[in-house]
KEFI-136251 format. One record per residue (C-alpha): residue number from 1; residue in three letters; x, z, y. Coordinates in steps of 0.05 Angstrom, whole numbers. Layout:
PT    nr   rest        X        Z        Y
PT   NUM    ala        X        Z        Y
...
END
This chain:
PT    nr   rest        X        Z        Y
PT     1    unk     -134      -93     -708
PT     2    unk     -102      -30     -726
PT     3    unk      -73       16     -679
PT     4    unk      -28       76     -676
PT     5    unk      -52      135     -635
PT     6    unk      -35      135     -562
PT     7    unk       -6      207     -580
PT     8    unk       48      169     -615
PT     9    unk       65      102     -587
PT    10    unk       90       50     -620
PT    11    unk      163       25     -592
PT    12    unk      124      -41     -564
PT    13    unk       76        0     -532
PT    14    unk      126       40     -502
PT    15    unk      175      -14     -484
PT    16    unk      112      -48     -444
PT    17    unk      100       18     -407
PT    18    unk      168        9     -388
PT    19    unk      162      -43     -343
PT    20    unk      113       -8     -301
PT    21    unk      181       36     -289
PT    22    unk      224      -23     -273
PT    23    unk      177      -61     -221
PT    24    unk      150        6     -193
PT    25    unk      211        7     -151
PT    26    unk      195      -62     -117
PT    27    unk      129      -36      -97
PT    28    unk      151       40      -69
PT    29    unk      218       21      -36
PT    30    unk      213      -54      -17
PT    31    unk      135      -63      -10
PT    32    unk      112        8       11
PT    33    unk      167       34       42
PT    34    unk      222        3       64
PT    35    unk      215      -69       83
PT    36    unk      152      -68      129
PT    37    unk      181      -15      172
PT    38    unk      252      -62      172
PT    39    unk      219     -123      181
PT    40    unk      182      -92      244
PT    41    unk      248      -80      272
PT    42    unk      275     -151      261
PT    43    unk      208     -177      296
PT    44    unk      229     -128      359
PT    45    unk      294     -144      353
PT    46    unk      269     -221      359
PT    47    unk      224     -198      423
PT    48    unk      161     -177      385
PT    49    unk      130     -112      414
PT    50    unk      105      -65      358
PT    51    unk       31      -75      345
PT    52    unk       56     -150      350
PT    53    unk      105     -148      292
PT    54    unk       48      -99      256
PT    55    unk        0     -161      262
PT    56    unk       53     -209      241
PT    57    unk       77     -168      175
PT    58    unk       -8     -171      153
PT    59    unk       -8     -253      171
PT    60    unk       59     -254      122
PT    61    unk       24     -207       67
PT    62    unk      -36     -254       72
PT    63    unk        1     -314       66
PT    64    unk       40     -289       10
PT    65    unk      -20     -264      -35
PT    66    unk      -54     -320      -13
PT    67    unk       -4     -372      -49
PT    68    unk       -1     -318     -110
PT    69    unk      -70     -328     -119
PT    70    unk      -74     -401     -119
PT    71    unk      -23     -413     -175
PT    72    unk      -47     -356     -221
PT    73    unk      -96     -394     -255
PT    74    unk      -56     -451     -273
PT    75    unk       -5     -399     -295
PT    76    unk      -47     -367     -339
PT    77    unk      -65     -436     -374
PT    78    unk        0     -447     -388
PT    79    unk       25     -392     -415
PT    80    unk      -45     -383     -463
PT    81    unk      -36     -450     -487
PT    82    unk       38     -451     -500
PT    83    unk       51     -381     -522
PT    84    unk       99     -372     -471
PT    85    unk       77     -303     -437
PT    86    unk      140     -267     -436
PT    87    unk      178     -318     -416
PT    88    unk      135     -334     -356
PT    89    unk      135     -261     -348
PT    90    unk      216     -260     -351
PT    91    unk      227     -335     -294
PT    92    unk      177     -287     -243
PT    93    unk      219     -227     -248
PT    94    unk      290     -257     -252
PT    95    unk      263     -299     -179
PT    96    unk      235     -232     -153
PT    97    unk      294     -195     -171
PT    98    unk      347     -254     -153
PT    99    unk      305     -254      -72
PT   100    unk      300     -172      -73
PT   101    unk      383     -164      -78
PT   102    unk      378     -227      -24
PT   103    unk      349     -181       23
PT   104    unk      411     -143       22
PT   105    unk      440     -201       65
PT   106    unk      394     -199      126
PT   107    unk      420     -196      193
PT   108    unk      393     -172      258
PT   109    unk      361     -237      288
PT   110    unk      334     -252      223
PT   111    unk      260     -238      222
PT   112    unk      241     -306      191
PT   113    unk      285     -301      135
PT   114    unk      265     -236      118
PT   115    unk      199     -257      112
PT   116    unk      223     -320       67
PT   117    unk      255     -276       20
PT   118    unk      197     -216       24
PT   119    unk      151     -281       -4
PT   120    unk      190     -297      -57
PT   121    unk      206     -230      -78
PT   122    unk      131     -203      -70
PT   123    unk      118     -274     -113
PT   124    unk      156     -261     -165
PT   125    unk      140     -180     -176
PT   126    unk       65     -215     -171
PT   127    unk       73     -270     -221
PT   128    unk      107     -227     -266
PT   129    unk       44     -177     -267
PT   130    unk       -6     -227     -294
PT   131    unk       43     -240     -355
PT   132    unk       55     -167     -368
PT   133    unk      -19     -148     -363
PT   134    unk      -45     -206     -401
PT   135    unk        4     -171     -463
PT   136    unk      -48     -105     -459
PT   137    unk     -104     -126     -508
PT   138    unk      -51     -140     -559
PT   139    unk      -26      -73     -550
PT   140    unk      -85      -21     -560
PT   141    unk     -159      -22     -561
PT   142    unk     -222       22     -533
PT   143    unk     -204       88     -505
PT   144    unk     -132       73     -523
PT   145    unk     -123       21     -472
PT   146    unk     -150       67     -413
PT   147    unk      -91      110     -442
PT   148    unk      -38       67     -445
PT   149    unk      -47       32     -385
PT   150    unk      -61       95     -348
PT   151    unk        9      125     -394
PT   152    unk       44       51     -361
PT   153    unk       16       71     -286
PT   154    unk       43      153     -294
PT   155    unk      112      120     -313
PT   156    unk      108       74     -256
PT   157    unk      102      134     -207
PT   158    unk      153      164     -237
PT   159    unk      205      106     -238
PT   160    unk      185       81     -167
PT   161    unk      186      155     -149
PT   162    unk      259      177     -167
PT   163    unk      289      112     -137
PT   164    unk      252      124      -79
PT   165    unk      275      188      -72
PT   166    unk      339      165      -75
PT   167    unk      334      106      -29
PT   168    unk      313      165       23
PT   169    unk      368      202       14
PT   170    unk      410      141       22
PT   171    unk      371      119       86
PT   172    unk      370      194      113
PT   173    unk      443      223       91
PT   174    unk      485      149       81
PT   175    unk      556      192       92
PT   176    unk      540      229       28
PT   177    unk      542      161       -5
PT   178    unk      599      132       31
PT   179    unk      558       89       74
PT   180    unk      575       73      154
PT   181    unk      503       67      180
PT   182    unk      429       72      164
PT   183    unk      417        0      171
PT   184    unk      468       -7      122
PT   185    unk      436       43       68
PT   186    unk      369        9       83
PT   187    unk      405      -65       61
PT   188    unk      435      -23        0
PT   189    unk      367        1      -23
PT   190    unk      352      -68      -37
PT   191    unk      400      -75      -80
PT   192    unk      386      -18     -118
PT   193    unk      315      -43     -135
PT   194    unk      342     -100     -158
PT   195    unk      386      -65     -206
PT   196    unk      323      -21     -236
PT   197    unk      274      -75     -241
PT   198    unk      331     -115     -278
PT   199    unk      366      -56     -327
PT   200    unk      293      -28     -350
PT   201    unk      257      -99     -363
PT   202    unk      312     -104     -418
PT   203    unk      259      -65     -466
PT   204    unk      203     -109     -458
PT   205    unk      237     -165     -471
PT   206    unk      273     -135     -535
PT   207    unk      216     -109     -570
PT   208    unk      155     -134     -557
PT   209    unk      132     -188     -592
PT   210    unk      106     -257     -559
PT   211    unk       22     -253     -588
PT   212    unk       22     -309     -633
PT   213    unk      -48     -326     -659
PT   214    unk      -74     -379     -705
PT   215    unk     -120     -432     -667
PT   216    unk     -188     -470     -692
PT   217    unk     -212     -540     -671
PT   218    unk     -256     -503     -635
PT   219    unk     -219     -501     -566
PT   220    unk     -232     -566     -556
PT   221    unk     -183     -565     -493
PT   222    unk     -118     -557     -539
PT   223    unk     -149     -565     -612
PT   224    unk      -84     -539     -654
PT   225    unk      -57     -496     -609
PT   226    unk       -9     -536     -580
PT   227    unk       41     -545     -526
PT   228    unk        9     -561     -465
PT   229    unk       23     -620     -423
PT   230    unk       -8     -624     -356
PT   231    unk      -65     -658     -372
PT   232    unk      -75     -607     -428
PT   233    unk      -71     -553     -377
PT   234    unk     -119     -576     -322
PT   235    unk     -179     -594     -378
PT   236    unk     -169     -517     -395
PT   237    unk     -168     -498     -338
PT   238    unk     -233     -536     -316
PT   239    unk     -263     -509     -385
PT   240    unk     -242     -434     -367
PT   241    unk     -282     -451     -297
PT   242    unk     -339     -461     -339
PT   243    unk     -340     -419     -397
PT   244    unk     -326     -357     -350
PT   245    unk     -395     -359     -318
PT   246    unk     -417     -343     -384
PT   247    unk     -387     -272     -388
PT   248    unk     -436     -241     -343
PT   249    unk     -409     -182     -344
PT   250    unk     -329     -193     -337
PT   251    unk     -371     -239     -284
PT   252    unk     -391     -181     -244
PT   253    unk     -342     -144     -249
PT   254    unk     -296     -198     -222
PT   255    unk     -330     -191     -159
PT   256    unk     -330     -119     -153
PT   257    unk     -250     -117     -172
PT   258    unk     -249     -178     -114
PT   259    unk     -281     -135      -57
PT   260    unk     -249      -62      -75
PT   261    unk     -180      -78      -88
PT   262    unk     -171     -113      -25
PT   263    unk     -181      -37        1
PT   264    unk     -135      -13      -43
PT   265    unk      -76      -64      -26
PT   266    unk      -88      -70       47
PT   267    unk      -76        9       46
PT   268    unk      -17        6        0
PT   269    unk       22      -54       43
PT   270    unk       -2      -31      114
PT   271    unk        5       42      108
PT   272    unk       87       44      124
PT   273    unk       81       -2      181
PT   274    unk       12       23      211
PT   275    unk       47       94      203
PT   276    unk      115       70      244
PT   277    unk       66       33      301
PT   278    unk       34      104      306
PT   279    unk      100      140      321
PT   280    unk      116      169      255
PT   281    unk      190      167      235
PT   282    unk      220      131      180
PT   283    unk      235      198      138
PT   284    unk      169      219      153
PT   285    unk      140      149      121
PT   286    unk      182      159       62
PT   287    unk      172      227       52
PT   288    unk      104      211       50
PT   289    unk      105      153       -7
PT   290    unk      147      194      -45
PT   291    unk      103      257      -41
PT   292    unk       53      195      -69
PT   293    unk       87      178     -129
PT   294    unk       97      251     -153
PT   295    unk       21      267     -144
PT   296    unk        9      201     -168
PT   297    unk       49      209     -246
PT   298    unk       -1      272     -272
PT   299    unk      -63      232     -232
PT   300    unk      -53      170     -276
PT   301    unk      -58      210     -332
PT   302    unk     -111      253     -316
PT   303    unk     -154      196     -291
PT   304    unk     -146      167     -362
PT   305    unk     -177      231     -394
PT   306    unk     -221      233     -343
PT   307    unk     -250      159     -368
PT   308    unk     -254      180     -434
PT   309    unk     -301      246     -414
PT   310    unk     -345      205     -369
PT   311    unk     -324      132     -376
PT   312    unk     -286       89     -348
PT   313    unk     -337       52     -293
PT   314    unk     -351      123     -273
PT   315    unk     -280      141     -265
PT   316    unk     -259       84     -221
PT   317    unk     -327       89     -178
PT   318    unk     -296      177     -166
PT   319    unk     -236      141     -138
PT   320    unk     -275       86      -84
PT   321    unk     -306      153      -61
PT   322    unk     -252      187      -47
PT   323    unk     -210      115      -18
PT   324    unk     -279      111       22
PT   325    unk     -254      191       55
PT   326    unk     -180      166       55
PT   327    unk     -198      109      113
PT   328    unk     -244      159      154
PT   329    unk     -175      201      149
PT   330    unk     -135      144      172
PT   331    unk     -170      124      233
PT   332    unk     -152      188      262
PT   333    unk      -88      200      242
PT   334    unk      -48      230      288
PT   335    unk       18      250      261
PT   336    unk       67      262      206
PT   337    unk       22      321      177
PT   338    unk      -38      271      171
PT   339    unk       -6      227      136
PT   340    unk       29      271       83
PT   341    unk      -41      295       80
PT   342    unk      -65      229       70
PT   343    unk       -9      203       30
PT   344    unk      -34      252      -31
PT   345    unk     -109      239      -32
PT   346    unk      -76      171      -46
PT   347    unk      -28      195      -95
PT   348    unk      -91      224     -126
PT   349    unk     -132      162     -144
PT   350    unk      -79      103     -137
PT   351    unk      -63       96     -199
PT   352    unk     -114      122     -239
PT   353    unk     -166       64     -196
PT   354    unk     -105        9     -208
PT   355    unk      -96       28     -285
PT   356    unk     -173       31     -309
PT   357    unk     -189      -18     -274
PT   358    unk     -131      -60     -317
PT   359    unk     -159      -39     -386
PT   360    unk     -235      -39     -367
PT   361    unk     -218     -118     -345
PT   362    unk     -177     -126     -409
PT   363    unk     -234      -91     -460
PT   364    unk     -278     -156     -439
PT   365    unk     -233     -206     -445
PT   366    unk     -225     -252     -506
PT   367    unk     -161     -233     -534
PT   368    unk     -128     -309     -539
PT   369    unk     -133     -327     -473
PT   370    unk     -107     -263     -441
PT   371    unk      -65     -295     -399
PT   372    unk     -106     -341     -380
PT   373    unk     -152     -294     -358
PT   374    unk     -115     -249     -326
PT   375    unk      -88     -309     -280
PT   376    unk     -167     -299     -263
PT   377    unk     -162     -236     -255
PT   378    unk      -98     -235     -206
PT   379    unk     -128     -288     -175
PT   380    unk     -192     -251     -151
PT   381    unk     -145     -192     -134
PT   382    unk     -100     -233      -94
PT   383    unk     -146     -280      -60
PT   384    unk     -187     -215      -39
PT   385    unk     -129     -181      -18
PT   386    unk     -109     -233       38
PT   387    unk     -172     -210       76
PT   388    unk     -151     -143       84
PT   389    unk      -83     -146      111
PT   390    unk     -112     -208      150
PT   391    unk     -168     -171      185
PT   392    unk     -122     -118      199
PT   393    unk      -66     -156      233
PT   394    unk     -133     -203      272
PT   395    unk     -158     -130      299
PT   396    unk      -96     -100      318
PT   397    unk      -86     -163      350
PT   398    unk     -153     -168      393
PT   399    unk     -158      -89      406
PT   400    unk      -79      -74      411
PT   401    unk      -89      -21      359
PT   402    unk     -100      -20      278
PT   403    unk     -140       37      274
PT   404    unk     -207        1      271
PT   405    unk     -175      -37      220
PT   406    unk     -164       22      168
PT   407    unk     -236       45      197
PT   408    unk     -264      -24      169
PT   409    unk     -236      -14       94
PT   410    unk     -301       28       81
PT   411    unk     -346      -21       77
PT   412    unk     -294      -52       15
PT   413    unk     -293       10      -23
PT   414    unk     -375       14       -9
PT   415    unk     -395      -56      -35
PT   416    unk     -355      -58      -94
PT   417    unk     -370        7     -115
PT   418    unk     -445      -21     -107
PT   419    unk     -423      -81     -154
PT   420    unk     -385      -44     -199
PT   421    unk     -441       16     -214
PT   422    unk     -473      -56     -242
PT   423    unk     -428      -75     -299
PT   424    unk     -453      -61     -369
PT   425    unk     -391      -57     -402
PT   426    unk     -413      -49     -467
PT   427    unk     -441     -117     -469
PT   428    unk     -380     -140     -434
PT   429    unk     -337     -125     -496
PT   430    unk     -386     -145     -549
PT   431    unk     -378     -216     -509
PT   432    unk     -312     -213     -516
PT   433    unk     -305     -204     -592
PT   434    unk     -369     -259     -607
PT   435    unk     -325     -309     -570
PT   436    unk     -262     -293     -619
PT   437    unk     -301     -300     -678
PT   438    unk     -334     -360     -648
PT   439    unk     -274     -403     -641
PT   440    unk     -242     -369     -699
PT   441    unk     -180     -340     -684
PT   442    unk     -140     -302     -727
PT   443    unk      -80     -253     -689
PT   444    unk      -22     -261     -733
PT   445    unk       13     -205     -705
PT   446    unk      -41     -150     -700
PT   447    unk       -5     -109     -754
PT   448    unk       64     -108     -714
PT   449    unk       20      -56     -661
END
């Protein structure tokens, strides 16, 4: 494949990047921000005291990452198989968007719908992920892929960043923007993510192209390359269970994704709500996640030069250090100050941890069944982040305060920085390209990037 230098993106590349902008506000405002700290309230509301509604919201984060994972895998078949990614990509985040301007509907005394629709949503801004990453290794290659997923990450910051900072001005000033109440300006703020995640998918969708690719006899699950039915999709499916044993090194570094990113997403869904148990106010909370996203845009970046100085394994390890400092921080955090504090070592390795991770996954995966195994690779994400949140809301539970939980996210960062410091990958992507030019398949498009 030939590919134009990530100094001068192509307008696929770019239009991909995009949609790191357009979801970014779904995971700032809704996921981050907004919603834990509202759902809380509902829970009160309902008769819940605080650390109780704290432990609920990490039962319902469970749950939903939980079903995520289950039907990635199956996803990703599909979608491989039929050449469907972006539309896959495009029923997730129409149903994510549809429940996110739902939310705009909730009423006091409704804590269980709230977390109905906060499934859905976080389902469909989940779903629409593994379609939208698995579109990477048709995009760039080597060093450029750290690049432009780290360029896709900066641009999320940014996007999630400026709504946010508008949704806080809405929540903190609503008579500037004719509005009668807080609570009301917190409802509109759904509404406005909904908006943004719709208006800026529109690129995506317009200009890059579906990865076609011609298939051999060889996949002797769908011989032809064609149109799944459901048998055709489970004998994949079983064949991908076997076959990906075989990659010892994608393998590996599975597992180490599996244990560290449950650090990383227990952190990014708990912090809001573990903040407002603590006493911190709600501008103080946003404040802080904004103050996140604007340290977080020139991070991305830098974290992608970074890999290319002294690679990307050792890049992503830096950043499980420094997540390692970020829970010793949390467990005695004490007030607003600690948490800004806190809230930019974050900013600082977020996103470049998040995006290298992405493209050091995608460098070892065969490139015609991306989407198939990134449904893998969500899966392990997923299914490892329902611990987290899990053991957080179990402890806060039995010890009536989270702190030991955010204490216990060490020993994450710890082991699968262990695991990770194991992956050769090298080998990993020299696996990758035997298996293309063992089942013989020719990417039709490769010139169109």
């Amino acid at each position: 494949m030939n590919h134009q230098k990530i100094t001068n993106l192509s307008s696929a590349q770019n239009s991909w990047c995009l949609y790191d902008w357009a979801n970014s506000a779904f995971a700032t405002t809704v996921m981050a921000a907004l919603f834990p700290p509202f759902f809380s309230s509902l829970a009160q509301v309902a008769g819940a005291s605080p650390n109780e509604a704290t432990a609920y919201w990490g039962y319902i984060t469970a749950g939903t990452l939980l079903v995520i994972a289950l039907c990635a895998p199956v996803l990703g078949v599909i979608a491989d198989l039929g050449g469907t990614r972006k539309r896959f990509l495009a029923y997730f985040a129409l149903g994510g968007i549809f429940a996110t301007a739902l939310m705009s509907t909730l009423g006091e005394d409704t804590w269980r719908a709230a977390a109905v629709l906060y499934v859905l949503a976080n389902f469909g801004f989940s779903g629409s992920f593994i379609f939208y990453e698995s579109l990477l290794p048709q995009l760039a290659s080597g060093k450029e892929m750290d690049r432009l997923s780290s360029r896709a990450y900066s641009l999320g910051y940014a996007g999630g960043g400026l709504l946010l900072i508008l949704n806080l001005l809405m929540v903190t000033k609503p008579e500037w923007f004719g509005m009668p109440s807080t609570a009301f300006a917190v409802r509109a703020s759904f509404v406005t993510v909904a908006l943004w995640w719709g208006a800026f998918s529109i690129p995506l969708f317009r200009n890059v192209p579906e990865p076609r690719f011609v298939a051999s006899d060889s996949d002797s699950a769908n011989p032809g390359g064609i149109r799944p039915d459901l048998r055709t999709t489970f004998a994949r499916l079983a064949q991908t269970f076997r076959e990906i044993r075989s990659y010892r090194q994608l393998t590996l570094f599975l597992a180490a994704y599996w244990i560290y990113n449950d650090g990383i997403g227990t952190i990014v869904k708990m912090a809001t709500i573990y903040g407002a148990e603590i006493g911190i106010g709600m501008t103080h909370l946003m404040g802080a996640l904004v103050l996140t996203q604007v340290v977080g845009i020139p991070f991305a970046l830098l974290f992608g030069r970074l890999a290319g100085r002294i690679g990307v394994r050792q890049a992503i390890l830096l950043a499980l250090a420094i997540y390692g400092m970020i829970s010793i921080g949390g467990f005695f955090l004490a007030n607003a100050t600690h948490f800004y504090i806190l809230a930019g070592f974050v900013g600082v390795v977020q996103g470049g941890a998040q995006a290298l991770s992405r493209s050091l996954f995608a460098s070892m995966v065969p490139r015609h069944r991306t989407a198939e195994f990134f449904g893998f690779y969500s899966t392990s994400g997923k299914l490892a982040g329902v611990v987290g949140p899990l053991v957080f809301g179990l402890v806060g539970h039995l010890t009536g305060t989270s702190r030991l939980g955010i204490l216990s996210l060490i020993v994450f960062f710890a082991l699968g920085g262990w695991l990770l410091a194991k992956v050769d990958p090298e080998a990993g992507r020299k696996a990758a390209r035997q298996a293309e030019t063992d089942a013989g398949f020719v990417f039709a498009d490769s010139e169109e990037f």
